[in-house]
Every structure is written in structure tokens, then in C-alpha cells.
N, C-alpha and C positions, 0 to 999 in steps of 0.2 A: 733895197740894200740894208736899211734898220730892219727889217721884221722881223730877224729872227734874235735881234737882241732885248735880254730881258729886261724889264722895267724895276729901278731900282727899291725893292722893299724897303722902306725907313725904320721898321721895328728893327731890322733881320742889321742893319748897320748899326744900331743904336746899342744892340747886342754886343756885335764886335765891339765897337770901343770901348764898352764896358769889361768886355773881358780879356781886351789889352789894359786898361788900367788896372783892375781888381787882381789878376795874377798875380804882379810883380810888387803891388802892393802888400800881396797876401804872404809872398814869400817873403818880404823885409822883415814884415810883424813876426811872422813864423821866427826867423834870426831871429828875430829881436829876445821874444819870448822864452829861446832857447836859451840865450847868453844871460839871460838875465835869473834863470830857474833852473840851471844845469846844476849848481852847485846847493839847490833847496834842500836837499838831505842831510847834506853834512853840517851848514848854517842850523839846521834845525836840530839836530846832535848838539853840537856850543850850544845851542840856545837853552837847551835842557839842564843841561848841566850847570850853566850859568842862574839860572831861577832855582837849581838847586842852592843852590852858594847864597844866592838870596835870601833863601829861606832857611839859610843855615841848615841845612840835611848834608852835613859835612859824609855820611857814611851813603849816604845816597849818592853825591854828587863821585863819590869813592869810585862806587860801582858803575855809575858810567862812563867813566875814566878809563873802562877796563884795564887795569895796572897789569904789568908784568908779576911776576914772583919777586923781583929784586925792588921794585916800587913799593914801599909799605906804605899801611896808613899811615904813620908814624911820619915819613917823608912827606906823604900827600899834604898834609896837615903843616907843616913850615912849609909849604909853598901856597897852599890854598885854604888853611886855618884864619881864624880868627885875628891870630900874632902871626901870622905868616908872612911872605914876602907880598903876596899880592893884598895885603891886609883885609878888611871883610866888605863884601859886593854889595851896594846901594844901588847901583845902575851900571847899564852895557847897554850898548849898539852893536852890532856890527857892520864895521865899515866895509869891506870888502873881502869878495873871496876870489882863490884862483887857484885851478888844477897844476897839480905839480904830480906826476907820476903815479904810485898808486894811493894816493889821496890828495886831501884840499885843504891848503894854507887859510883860514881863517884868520883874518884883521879883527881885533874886535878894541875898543873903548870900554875902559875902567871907571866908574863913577866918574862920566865926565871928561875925564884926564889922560890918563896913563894908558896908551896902546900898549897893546900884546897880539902875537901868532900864537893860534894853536892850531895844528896839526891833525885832520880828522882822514884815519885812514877808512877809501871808498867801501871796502871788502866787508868791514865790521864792525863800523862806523865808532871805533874804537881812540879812543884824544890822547895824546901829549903833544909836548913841545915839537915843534918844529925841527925838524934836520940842518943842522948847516952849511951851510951855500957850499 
């Protein structure tokens, strides 16, 4: 009545549970990975630009700003000068990013202190201010 059942392999199981566990593990990591490096381009734009500011390349940090025509240096410059509003950059973090249509809301930390959003569009990774809500 048993003979013609097969004798159970223990690799050939050992297998299976490994790759009931490792899938769905592997797919977590995968999320994981995504969520946490989806927005690495545009963080890495602020990042630029902010090590500009650092090093004081006010005319560099200009250009990766990509300004519009009606954005001058002149403007750039009381907002992101030395006497500007955001005064001169020591140190930044950034805190957090998150997609918002066709670009990503950058959180970042001002020497420390003072948060700010900037605004990095996906297309040309191109920075201003934030849109309002």
C-alpha cells in the first residue's frame, strides 16, 4: 500500500523553508530599500548646492539653483548671501524627503537650528522654494 510513496528528501525540504522564508524577506528589504533611496537624486542636488553655500561659491551655488529669468543673482543673494535671510551655512542635515508631484519636498537643518523645504524638481533637478500647500 506505501510503495509507491516517495521517501521524504530532507535537503529537498530544507530548501523549501528557505525559500518560504528568503522571498518575502527579500521583498521587505527590497521596500525597504526603495523607500528609503527613491528620493537619493534630488537629496543629492540640496546636498550640492548646500556644500556650495559652505564654501561660499555663492555664484556656483547660483547655478545650481537653476534660476528662472526673473530670479537674479542680486535676489539669490538676500536669500542665500552671506547678509541674507538664511545667513551663511556652517552645517545641514537633511531631515526628510517626500514626493509631491513632479518633484521632492526636501526637509533640511540649518547650522543645527533652523529648518527649511526646498523644492527639487524630478525632471532637472532644478531647486526653489517650495509651492504652497
Amino acid at each position: 500500500m506505501f510503495e509507491n510513496i516517495k521517501p521524504i528528501d530532507p535537503k529537498k525540504e530544507r530548501r523549501k523553508k528557505l525559500l518560504l522564508i528568503a522571498i518575502p524577506l527579500a521583498a521587505i528589504l527590497a521596500g525597504f530599500l526603495y523607500y528609503e533611496f527613491k528620493n537619493y537624486p534630488e537629496e543629492r542636488a540640496v546636498s550640492h548646492f548646500l556644500q556650495a553655500l559652505e564654501q561660499q561659491d555663492y555664484q556656483g551655488a547660483y547655478h545650481l539653483w537653476q534660476p528662472s529669468k526673473y530670479y537674479t543673482f542680486q535676489n539669490f543673494s538676500q536669500d542665500w548671501g552671506p547678509n541674507g535671510v538664511e545667513g551663511n551655512i556652517h552645517a545641514y542635515s537633511i531631515v526628510n524627503s517626500h514626493e509631491k508631484g513632479s518633484g521632492v519636498v526636501v526637509d533640511i537643518r540649518l547650522n543645527g537650528q533652523k529648518e527649511i523645504s526646498l523644492w527639487v524638481e524630478k525632471s532637472d533637478k532644478s531647486l526653489s522654494f517650495p509651492p504652497l500647500p
